[in-house]
C-alpha positions in Angstrom: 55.3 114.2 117.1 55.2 111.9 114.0 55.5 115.0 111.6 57.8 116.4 113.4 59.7 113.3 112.6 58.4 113.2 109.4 60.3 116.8 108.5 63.8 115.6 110.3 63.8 112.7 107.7 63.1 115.1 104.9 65.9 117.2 105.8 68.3 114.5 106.0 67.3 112.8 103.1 67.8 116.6 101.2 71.5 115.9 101.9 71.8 112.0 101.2 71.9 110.4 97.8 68.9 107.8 97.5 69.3 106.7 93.7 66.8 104.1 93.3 68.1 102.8 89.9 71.1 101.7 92.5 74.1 102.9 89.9 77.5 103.2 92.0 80.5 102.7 90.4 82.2 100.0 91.8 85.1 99.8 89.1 86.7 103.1 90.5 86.1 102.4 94.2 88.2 99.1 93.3 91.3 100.7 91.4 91.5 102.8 94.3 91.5 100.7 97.1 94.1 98.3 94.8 96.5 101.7 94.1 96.4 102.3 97.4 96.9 98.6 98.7 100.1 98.8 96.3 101.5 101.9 98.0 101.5 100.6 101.1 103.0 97.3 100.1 105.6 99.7 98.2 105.8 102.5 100.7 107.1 99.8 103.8 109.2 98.0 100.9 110.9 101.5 99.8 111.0 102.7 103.9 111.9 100.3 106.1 115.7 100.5 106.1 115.2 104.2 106.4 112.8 104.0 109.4 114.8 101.8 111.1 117.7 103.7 111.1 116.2 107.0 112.2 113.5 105.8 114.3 114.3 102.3 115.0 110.9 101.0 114.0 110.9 99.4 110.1 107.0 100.2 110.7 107.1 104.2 111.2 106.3 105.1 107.9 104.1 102.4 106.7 102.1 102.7 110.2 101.3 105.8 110.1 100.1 105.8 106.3 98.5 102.7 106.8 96.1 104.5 109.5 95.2 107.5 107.7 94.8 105.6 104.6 92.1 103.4 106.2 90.5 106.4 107.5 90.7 108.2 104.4 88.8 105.3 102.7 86.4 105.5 105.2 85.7 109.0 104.8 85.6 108.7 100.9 82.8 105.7 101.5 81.2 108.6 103.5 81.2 111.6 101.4 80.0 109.8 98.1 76.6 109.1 100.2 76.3 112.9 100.4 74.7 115.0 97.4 77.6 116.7 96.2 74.9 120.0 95.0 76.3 120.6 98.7 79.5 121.8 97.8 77.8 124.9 96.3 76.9 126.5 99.6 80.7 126.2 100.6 82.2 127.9 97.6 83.5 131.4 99.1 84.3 129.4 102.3 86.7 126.5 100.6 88.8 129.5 98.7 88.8 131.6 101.9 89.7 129.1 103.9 92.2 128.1 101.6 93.9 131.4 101.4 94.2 132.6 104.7 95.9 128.6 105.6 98.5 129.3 103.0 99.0 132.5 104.0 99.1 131.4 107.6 102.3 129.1 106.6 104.6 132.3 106.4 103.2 133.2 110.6 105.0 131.1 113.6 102.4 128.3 113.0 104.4 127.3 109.4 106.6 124.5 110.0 109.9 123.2 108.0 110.3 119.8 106.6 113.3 119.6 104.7 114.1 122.8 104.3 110.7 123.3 102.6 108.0 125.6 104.7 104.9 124.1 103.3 102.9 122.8 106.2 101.0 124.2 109.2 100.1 123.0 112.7 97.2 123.5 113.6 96.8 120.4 116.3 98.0 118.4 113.7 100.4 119.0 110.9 99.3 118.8 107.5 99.6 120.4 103.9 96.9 123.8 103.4 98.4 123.7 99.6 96.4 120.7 99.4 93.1 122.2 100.0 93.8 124.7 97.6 93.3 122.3 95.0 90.1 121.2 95.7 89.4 124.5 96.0 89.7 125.2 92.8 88.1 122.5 91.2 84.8 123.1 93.0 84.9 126.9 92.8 86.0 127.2 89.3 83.1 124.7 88.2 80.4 126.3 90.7 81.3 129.7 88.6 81.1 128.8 85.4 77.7 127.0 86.1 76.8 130.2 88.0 78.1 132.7 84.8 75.6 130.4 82.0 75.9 131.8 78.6 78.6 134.9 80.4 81.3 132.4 79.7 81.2 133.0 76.4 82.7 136.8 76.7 86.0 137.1 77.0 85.6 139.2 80.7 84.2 135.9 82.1 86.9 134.0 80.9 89.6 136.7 82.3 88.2 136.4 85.2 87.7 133.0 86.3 91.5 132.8 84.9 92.0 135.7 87.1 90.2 133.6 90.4 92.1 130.8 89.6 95.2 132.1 89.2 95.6 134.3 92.5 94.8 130.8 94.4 98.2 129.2 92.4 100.1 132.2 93.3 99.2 132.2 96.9 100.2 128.6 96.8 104.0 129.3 95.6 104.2 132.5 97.0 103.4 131.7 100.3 103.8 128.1 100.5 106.9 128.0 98.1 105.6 125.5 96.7 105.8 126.1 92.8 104.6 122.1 91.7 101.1 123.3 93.5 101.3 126.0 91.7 101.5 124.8 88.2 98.8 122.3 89.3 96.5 124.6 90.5 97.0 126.8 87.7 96.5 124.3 85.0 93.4 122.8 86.8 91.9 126.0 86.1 93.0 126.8 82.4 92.0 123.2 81.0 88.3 123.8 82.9 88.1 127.0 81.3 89.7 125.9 78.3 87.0 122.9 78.3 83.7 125.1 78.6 85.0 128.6 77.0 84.4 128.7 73.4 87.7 129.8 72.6 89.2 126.6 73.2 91.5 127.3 69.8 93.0 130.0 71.3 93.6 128.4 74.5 95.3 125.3 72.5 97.1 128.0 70.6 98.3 129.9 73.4 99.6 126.9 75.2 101.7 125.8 72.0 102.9 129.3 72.4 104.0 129.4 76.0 105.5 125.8 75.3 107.9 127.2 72.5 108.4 130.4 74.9 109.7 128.1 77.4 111.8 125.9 75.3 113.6 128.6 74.1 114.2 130.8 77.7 115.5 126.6 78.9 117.8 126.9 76.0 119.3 130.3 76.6 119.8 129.8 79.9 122.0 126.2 79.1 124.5 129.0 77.0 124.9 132.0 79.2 124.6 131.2 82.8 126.7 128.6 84.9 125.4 126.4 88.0 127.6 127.7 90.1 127.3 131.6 89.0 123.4 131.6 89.1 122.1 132.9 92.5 118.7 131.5 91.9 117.4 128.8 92.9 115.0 127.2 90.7 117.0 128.8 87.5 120.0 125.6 89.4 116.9 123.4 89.3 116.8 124.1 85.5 120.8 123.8 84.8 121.1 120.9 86.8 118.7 119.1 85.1 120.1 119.9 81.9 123.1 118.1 83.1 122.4 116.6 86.2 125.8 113.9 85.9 127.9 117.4 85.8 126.4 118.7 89.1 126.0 115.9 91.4 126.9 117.8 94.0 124.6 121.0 93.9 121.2 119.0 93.0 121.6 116.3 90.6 122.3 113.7 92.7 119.1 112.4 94.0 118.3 112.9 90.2 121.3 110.4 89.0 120.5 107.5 91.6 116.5 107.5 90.2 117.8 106.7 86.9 120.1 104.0 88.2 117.3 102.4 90.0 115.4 102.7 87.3 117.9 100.9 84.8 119.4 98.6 87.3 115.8 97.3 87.5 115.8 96.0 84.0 112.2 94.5 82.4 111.1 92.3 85.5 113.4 93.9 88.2 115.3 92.5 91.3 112.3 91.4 93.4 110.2 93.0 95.6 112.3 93.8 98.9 115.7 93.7 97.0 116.1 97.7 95.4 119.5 98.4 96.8 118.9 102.2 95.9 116.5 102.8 98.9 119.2 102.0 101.2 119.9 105.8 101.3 121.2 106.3 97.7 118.0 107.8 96.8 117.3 110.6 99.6 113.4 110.5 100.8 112.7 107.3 98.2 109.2 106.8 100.3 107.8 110.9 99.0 108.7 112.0 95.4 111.2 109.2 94.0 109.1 106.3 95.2 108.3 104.8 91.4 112.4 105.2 91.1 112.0 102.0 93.3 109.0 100.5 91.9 111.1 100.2 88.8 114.4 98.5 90.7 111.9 96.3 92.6 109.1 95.2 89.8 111.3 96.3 86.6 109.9 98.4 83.4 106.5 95.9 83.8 105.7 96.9 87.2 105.7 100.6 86.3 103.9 100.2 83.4 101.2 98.5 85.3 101.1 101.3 87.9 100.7 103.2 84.9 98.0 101.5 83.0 95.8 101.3 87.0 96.3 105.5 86.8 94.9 105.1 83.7 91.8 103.2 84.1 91.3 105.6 87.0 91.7 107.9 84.9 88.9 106.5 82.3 86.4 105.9 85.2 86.7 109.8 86.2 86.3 110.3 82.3 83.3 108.2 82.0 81.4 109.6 85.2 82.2 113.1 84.0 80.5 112.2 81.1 77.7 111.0 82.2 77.0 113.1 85.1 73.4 114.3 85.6 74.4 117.8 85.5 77.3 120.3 84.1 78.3 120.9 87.9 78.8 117.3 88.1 80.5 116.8 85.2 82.9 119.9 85.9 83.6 118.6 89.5 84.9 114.9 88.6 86.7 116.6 85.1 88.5 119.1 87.4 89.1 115.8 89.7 90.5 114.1 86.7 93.0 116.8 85.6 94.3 117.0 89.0 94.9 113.4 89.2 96.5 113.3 85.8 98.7 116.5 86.1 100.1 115.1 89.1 101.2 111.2 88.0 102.8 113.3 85.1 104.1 115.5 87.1 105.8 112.9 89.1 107.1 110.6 86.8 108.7 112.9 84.6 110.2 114.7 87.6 111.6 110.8 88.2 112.5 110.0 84.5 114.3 113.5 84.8 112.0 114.4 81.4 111.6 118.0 84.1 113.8 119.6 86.1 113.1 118.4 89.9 110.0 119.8 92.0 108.1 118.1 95.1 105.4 116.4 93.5 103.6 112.9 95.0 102.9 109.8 93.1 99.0 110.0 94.1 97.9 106.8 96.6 101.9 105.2 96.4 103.9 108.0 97.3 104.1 109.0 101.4 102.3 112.2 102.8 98.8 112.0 105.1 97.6 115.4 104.1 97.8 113.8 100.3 96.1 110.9 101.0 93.1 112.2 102.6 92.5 115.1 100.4 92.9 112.8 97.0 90.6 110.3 99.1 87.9 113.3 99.4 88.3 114.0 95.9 87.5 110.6 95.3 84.7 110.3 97.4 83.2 113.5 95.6 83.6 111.8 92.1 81.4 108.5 93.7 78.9 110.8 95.2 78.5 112.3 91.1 78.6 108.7 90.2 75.6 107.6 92.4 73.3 110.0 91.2 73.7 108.8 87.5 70.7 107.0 86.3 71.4 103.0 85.5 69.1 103.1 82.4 71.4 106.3 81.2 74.7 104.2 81.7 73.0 101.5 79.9 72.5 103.7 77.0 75.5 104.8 76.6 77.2 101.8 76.9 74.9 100.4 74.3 76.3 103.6 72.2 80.0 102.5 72.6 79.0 98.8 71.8 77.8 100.1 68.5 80.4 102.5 67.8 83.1 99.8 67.9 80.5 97.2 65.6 80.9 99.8 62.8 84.4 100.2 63.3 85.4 96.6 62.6 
């Protein structure tokens, strides 16, 4: 009976993480719980008025997110204790899976939210377009561990473009979700990018497609009119281009971001007291939420939302680094691009530096399916973290100590 035991614990422990040098890091547990604190204080700040008037409970919103965000920390906690080598054995199944829910979206189970077909019911409502990002991440990084020294030839690199690629075109196609898209797409290409050694080429053709775009934005200001184009992300484009001329077919929503944001000033009006969210700025709680974290805190409140993205940011970076093993390190990088690409993503869409496309502010803006899929991500970037060895982090810090000694 006792070795029968005996085996039970050794196949458990095969799964759990048991790092006896003790190295978990703490720092990025904390600016997560503290980003996500802030959303929630900002989310029933930015909400309330709204939820009151449709549901007649100022607590909808931030209830609901409130809940899913304590579970979603809950389940991060959980899934760092895991060995995330685990991941490899579900590699076909996370892009299948992924794949046939998008594609499920366009059957009688897809349901519209604002127009938008994007989500799926399957007992509960959520996002698939969000599983398709991690997804990617951890079957792009399983592959080019899997191909070795094959990454060097161009064929691999076509092809795990290729892989990627077909998962961000499922994702607008079928989801019609473009944002999802780009992000999916540029997860992949900056992996690639990062272990193919054409990285030249890749920076090159990037500068490239930049100028490409720049110039098709341009010819399209000159020929075509908002009102004469029949498509609708080519209105996207012209009314941001000119979004005080075409208030009325987009640009609106657009307009009353930037006056939140200016009407805020350096310090802003005070937490509570954003006038904006009073239905100037349509659905202020999903993709315009930092419009009213400017109005509220002012230019120094944003930037400080900024500068705790960024030191998550730096603690992806750093475990990446110093992951035991190029899985690892590919699995919190592709994390770290998706985290980045989005806050981006968002705040230009806000700052109208883009034209407009449904992307979240990660941990502030509102969405469940967001939360607990960035919360996953999150616990998957601990679980790398826990299997770094202390006396390795101790070098390395030692190394940056140094570094900075010669510099002054």
């Amino acid at each position: 009976m006792s070795d029968k035991k005996n085996k039970r614990r050794q196949k458990k422990r095969r799964f759990l993480v048991l790092n006896k040098d003790g190295y978990y890091d703490y720092s990025l547990l904390a600016v997560v719980v503290l980003l996500t604190c802030f959303g929630l204080v900002m989310l029933y700040s930015t909400s309330a008025y709204v939820a009151e008037a449709r549901f007649e409970d100022d607590m909808y919103y931030f209830g609901k997110q409130a809940a899913i965000s304590a579970g979603g920390i809950v389940c991060m906690v959980i899934i760092s204790m895991f060995d995330y080598h685990i991941l490899k054995n579900f590699t076909t199944f996370l892009y299948a899976a992924a794949m046939v829910l998008m594609l499920l979206v366009l059957s009688p189970l897809g349901v519209t939210v604002n127009g938008a077909k994007r989500w799926l019911k399957l007992g509960v409502q959520f996002q698939p377009s969000e599983i398709a990002k991690i997804a990617a991440i951890v079957c792009i990084s399983y592959l080019i561990v899997q191909m070795g020294k094959q990454i060097q030839t161009l064929r691999a690199t076509v092809v795990l473009l290729g892989i990627g690629g077909v998962l961000g075109a499922t994702a607008y196609l079928a989801t019609d979700n473009l944002s999802t898209g780009i992000i999916i797409c540029g997860i992949t290409w900056i992996l690639v990018a990062m272990a193919s050694p054409y990285t030249r080429y890749f920076v090159a053709i990037t500068a490239v497609m930049f100028v490409l775009l720049v110039i098709l934005v341009q010819i399209l200001k000159f020929s075509i009119d908002t009102a004469e184009s029949g498509s609708f992300r080519v209105q996207r484009v012209l009314v941001w281009l000119h979004p005080e001329q075409n208030s009325d077919a987009g640009g609106y929503q657009v307009m009353q971001a930037l006056y939140a944001i200016g009407s805020g000033g350096f310090f802003g009006k005070g937490l509570g007291n954003s006038v904006q969210k009073l239905g100037s700025v349509p659905e202020a709680q999903n993709d315009m939420i930092f419009s009213i974290v400017c109005e509220e805190l002012g230019i120094f409140g944003g930037a400080l939302v900024l500068l705790l993205f960024a030191y998550l940011l730096y603690r992806l970076f750093f475990i990446s680094q110093n992951a035991p093993d190029l899985f690892g390190s590919l699995l919190v990088a592709g994390i770290m691009i998706h985290i980045a690409l989005q806050v981006i993503l968002n705040i230009c869409v806000v700052t109208n530096i883009i034209p407009t496309t449904g992307v979240t502010l990660p941990f502030v803006s509102y969405g469940g399916t967001s939360i607990l899929f960035l919360m996953a991500e999150m616990g998957i970037a601990l679980g790398v973290s826990h299997q770094i060895k202390l006396q390795e982090v101790e070098e390395e810090s030692r190394k940056q100590i140094a570094v900075s000694g010669q510099r002054h």
